[in-house]
N, C-alpha and C positions, 0 to 999 in steps of 0.2 A: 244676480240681476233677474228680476222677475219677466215674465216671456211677454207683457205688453210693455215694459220699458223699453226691451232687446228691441221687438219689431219697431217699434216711435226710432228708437236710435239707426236701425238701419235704415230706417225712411225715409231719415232726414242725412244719414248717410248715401243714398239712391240718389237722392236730389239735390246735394252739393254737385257729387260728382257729375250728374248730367246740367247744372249750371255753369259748371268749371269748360266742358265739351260745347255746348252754345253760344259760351265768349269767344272759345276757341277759332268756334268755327266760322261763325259771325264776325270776330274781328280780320280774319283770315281773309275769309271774300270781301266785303270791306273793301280793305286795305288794296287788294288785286280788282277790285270792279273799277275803283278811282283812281289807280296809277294806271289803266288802261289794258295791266296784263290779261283779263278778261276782258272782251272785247263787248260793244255796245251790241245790243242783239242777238248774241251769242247764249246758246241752250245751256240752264243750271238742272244738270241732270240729279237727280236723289238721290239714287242708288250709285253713281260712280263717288258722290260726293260721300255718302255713307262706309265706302271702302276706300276712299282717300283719307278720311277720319279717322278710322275703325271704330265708330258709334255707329248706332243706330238711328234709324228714322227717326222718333222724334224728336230730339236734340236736334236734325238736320233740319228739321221742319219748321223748328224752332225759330234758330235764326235764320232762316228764309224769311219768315212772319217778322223780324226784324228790319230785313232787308228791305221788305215791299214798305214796311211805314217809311223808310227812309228814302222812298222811292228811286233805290236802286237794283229793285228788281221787278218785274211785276209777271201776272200768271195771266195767260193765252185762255181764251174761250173753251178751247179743248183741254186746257186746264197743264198745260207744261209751261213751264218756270223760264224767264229767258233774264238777261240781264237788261236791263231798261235803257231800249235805243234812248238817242240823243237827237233830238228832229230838228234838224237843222232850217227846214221851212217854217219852223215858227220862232227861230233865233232872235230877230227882231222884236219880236211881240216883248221876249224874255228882255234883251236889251234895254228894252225902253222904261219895262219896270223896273228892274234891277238899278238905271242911273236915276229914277223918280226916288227908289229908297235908300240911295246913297244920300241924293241929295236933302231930304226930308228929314231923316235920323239924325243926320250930323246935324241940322240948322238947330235941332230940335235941342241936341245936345249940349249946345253954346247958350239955348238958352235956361235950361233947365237942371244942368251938373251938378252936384255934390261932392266937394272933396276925396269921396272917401272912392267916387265913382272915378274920377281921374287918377286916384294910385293905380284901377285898377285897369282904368285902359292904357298907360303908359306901362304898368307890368307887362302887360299883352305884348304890347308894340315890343320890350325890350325881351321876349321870349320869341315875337316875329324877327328881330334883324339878328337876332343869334341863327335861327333856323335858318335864316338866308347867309347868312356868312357860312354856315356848316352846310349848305345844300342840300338839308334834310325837305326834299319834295314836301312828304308826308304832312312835316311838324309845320311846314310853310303853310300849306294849303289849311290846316287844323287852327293855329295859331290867325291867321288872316280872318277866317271866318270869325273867330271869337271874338279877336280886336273889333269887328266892325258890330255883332252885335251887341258887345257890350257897349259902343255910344248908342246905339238903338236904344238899347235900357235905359240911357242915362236923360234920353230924351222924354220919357214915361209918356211916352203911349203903347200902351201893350199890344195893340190891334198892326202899328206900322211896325213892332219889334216882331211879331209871331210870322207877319208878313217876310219880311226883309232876310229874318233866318230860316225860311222856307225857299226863299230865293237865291239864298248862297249858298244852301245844303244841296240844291239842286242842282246850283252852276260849278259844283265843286271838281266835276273831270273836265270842264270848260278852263277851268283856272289850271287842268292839269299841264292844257293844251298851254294856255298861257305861258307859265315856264318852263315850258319845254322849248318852246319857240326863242327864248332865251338859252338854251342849251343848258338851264336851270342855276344860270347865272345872270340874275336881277341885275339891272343897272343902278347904281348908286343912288340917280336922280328919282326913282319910281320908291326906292325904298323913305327917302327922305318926304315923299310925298306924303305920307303917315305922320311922320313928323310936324309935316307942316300943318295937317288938319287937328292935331292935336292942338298947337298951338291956339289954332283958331278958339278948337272951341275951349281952352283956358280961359281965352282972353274976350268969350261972348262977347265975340265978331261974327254976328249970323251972316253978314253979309259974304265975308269971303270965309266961312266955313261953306258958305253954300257954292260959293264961287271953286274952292279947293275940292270939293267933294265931288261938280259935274267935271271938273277936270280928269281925275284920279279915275271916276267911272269911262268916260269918253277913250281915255288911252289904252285901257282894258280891253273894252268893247272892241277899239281898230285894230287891236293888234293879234286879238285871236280871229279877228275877221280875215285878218292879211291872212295867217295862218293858215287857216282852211282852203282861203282862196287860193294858197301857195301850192299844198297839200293834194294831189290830184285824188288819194285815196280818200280823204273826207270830201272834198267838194264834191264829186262823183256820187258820194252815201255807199259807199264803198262798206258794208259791214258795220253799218249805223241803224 
C-alpha cells in the first residue's frame, strides 16, 4: 500500500469513527433532554460530557451543533451550553399555533392525498398504537410526530409542513408531559382519535377532518395544561 493510500484510508478511518461517537452522543442527550432526564435549563458541560464519552471535543461539539438546530439546546451570551428551558409564558402563543396546524394540514390532506400517501400514514398510525400498546415513551412521542407530518405532506404545502414539523419538534418534551400525566397509559378513546381522522381524510371530509383535528389538538392542549397546573414544580418554573 502506497503511503498516500495508507493516509486517505486512515482518514477516512478518523472520520467513521468520530461519526460513529456523534450519533453516539447526540442520540444519547437526545433521547435524555426529551424524556426529561436532563432537566429544562440545566448546564451541558463539555468537558464532563467529553469524559462521560471518552471522546474528545470535537465529536462533543458536534452533536451539540446538532442539538441547538433541533432547538434542544442553546448557547448563553457567555457562551455555556444549557439545555433549552421550556417558557411556559409563552405556552399559549405555542398552543394556538400548534391547533391552527393541526387543523390546516389535515383539511389540507382530505383534500389533496394520494393513495400511496395514505399507506403511509396508516403505517405510521399502526407503528403509533403498537408503541402505545408497548409503552415505548420514546417510539410514541417519534412515531406521533411522523404520523402527523406525514398528512402535512400529503396536504402539499410545504410552507404549513416545514411550519407544523417545527412545532412538533418543539412541543416534543410537552408531549412528554402529556403521557406522562397518563402514567404513560393512553386511553383507548385518544389513540382511536387517529383513527378517526384518518378516516376523515380517506373519505375527503374536509369538514370533519377539520372538525376531528381541532378536537384531538384541544384535548392535548387541556390536558397538559391540567398537568402543569397540577404540577407545583412546573407551574412555579421550577428548573424550567
Amino acid at each position: 500500500m502506497d503511503t498516500e493510500h495508507q493516509k486517505s484510508t486512515e482518514a477516512q478511518s478518523v472520520k467513521r469513527r468520530r461519526g460513529s461517537g456523534v450519533s453516539t452522543a447526540y442520540e444519547t442527550l437526545k433521547r435524555e433532554i426529551l424524556d426529561l432526564t436532563l432537566a429544562p435549563g440545566s448546564p451541558v458541560d463539555e468537558v464532563s460530557l467529553t469524559q462521560r464519552f471518552n471522546m474528545s471535543r470535537t465529536p462533543i461539539r458536534e452533536a451539540l451543533v446538532k442539538l441547538a438546530s433541533d432547538g434542544l439546546v442553546v448557547t448563553l451570551p457567555n457562551r455555556a451550553t444549557i439545555v433549552a428551558p421550556i417558557d411556559f409564558l409563552e405556552l399559549s402563543q405555542f398552543f394556538d399555533a400548534l391547533t391552527l396546524m393541526y387543523r390546516v394540514t389535515t383539511r389540507l390532506a382530505a383534500q389533496n392525498h394520494t393513495p400511496a400517501e395514505i399507506t403511509a400514514i396508516r403505517d405510521l398510525q399502526k407503528a403509533y398504537a403498537q408503541a402505545v400498546g408497548d409503552k415505548d415513551v420514546e417510539y410514541m412521542i417519534e412515531t406521533n410526530r411522523d404520523f402527523h407530518v406525514a398528512i402535512a405532506k400529503a396536504g402539499k404545502n410545504r410552507y404549513y409542513t416545514d411550519l407544523f414539523t417545527r412545532l412538533l419538534d418543539e412541543g416534543r418534551r410537552l408531549l412528554r408531559l402529556y403521557y406522562s400525566s397518563f402514567n404513560y397509559e393512553l386511553p383507548e378513546i385518544y389513540l382511536d382519535e387517529h383513527e378517526v381522522m384518518v378516516a376523515a381524510i380517506m373519505d375527503r371530509d374536509v369538514a370533519r377532518a377539520d372538525k376531528i383535528a381541532k378536537a384531538h389538538a384541544d384535548q392535548i392542549v387541556k390536558q397538559i395544561q391540567s398537568y402543569i397546573s397540577a404540577d407545583r414544580r412546573l407551574s412555579d418554573g421550577m428548573a424550567i
